[in-house]
Every structure is written in C-alpha cells, then in structure tokens.
C-alpha positions in Angstrom: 184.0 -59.4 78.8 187.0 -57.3 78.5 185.8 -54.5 80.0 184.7 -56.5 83.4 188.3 -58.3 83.5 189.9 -54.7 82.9 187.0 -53.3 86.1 187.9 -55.9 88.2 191.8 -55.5 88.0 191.5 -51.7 88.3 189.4 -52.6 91.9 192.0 -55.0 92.9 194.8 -52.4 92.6 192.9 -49.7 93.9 192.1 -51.7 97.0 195.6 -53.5 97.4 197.3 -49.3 96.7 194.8 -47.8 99.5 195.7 -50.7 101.7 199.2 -50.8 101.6 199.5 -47.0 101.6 197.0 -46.0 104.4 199.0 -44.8 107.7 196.2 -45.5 109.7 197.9 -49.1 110.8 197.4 -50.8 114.2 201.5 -51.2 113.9 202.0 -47.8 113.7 200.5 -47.2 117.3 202.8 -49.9 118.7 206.4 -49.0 119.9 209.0 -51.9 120.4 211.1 -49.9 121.8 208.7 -49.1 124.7 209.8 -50.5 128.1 207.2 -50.0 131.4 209.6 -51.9 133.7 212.8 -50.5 135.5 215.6 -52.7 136.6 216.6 -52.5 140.3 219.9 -52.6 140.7 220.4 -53.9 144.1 219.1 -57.7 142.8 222.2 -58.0 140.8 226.0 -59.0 142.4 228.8 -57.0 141.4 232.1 -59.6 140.0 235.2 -59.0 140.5 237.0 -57.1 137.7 240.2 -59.0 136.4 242.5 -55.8 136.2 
C-alpha cells in the first residue's frame, strides 16, 4: 500500500514539474504588447497650451 501511495505522488509531481516547466505554452505565442492599429492624427483637435 505504501509503495502505490509513494507511485502515485512521484506521478503527480512528475506531471505537475513537466507541466509547469514546458515552454511550449499557448501564452508564450501571444504578445500584449502587439498593436495592429495606427492612430490617425488628423481625428484629434489640438488645445490650446496655457503658457
């Protein structure tokens, strides 16, 4: 009995280690920082500068 709790815990951190340390993640291919739109300029209105 000891030997199958003592299996199934080695399994369970084997899985949870290769899980948490794999690189291959859907995250990894996504970029927050990734912008496709550009801002045009002419749609905003200059204000006056209090100097």
């Amino acid at each position: 009995m000891k030997l199958r709790n003592y299996l199934f815990a080695a399994v369970v951190l084997a899985s949870v280690t290769f899980v948490s340390c794999n690189p291959d993640s859907i995250a990894d291919e996504d970029n927050p920082y990734q912008t496709e739109q550009t801002i045009d300029k002419g749609t905003f209105k200059k204000l006056p500068s209090n100097g």
